[in-house]
C-alpha positions in Angstrom: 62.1 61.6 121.5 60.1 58.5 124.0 61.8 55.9 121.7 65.2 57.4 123.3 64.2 57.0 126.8 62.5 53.8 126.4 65.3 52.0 124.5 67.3 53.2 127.3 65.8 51.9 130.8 67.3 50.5 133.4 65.7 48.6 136.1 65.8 50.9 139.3 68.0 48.9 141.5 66.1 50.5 144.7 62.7 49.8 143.7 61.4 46.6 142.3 59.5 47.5 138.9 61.1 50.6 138.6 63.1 52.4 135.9 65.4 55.1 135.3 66.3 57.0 132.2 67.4 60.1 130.7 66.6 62.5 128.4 68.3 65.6 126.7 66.0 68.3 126.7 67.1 71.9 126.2 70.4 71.4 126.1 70.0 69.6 129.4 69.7 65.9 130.6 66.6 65.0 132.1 66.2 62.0 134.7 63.1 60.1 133.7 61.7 57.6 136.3 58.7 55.4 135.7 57.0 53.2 138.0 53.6 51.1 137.0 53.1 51.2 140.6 51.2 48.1 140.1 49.3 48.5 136.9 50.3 47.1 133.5 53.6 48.4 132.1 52.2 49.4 129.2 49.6 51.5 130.4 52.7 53.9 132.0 55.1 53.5 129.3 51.9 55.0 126.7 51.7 58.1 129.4 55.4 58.3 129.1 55.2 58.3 125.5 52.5 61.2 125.8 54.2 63.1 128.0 57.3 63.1 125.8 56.4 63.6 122.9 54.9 66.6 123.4 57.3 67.8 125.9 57.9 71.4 124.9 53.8 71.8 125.3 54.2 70.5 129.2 56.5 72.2 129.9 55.3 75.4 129.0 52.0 74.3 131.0 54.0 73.0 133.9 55.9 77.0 133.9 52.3 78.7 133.7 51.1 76.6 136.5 54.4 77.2 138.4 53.9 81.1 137.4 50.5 81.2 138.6 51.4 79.3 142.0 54.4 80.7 143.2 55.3 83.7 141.5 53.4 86.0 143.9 54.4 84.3 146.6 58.3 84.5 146.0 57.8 88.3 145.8 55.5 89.1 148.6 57.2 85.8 151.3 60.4 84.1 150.3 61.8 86.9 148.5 65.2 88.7 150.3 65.0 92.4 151.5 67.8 93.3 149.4 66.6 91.2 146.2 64.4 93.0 143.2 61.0 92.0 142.9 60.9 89.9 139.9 58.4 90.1 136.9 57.0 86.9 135.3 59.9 86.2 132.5 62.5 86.6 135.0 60.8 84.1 137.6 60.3 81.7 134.9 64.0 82.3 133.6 65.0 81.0 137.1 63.4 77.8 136.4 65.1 74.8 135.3 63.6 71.0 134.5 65.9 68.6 135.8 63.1 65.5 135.9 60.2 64.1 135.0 58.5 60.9 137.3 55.6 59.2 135.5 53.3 56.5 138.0 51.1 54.5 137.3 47.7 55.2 134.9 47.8 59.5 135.2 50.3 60.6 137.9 53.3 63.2 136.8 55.3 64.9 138.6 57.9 67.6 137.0 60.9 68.7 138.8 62.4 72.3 138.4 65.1 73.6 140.3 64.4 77.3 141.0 67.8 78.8 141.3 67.6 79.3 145.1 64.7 81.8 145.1 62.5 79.1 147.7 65.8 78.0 149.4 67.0 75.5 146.8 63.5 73.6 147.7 62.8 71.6 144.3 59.5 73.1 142.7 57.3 70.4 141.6 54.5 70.6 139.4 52.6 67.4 139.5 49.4 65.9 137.1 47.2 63.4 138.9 44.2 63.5 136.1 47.3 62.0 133.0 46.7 66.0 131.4 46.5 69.3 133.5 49.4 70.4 136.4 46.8 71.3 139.4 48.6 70.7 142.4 52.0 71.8 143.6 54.7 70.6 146.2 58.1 72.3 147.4 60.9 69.5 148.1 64.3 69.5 150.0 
């Protein structure tokens, strides 16, 4: 699946060093950015080929850390008066990965769209150790 995206960068026109790429996953296309921020290509393109390759796996990880994080809190806060509470398979039906950012040595962020239940606020779950989705940011 990597040898896809990689054969198939393109410099980022907006950031020096950058690239862009995509990737169909799920039926879907993905938007892929990666950005050595500095450090030897290689050394991102081999996390990029991690990440990839065992995509399903993340992304199930990335869904039980989004689960864990925000679940509650869309029921008990952002949650409309006249919406049903939602159970864990139906919050995590709502979620959709639309890209995948990879930076530098161990930084990866994963971008879900969350069918407006936070707003339309992207839902990103994002890796700062190259493995384990520990910290979480709401976008847009």
């Amino acid at each position: 699946m990597y040898e896809q995206v990689l054969a198939n960068l393109k410099p980022d026109g907006r950031i020096e060093g950058v690239f862009k790429g995509e990737i169909s996953f799920q039926g879907h296309e993905l938007s892929i950015s990666i950005d050595p921020d500095g450090e030897k290509q290689e050394v991102t393109f081999d996390l990029t080929k991690k990440f990839l390759t065992a995509l399903e796996a993340y992304d199930k990880k990335a869904r039980k850390f989004l689960l864990e994080s925000c679940h509650r809190l869309y029921n008990d806060t952002w949650r409309e008066p006249d919406s049903p509470v939602l159970g864990p398979d139906e919050f995590d039906h709502n979620l959709q990965l639309k890209g995948i950012d990879f930076l530098s040595t161990n930084s990866v962020d994963f971008f879900y769209s969350e069918n407006n239940l936070f707003g339309g606020h992207s839902l990103i779950a994002q890796v700062f150790d190259g493995e384990n989705f520990e910290y979480l940011q709401m976008y847009g």
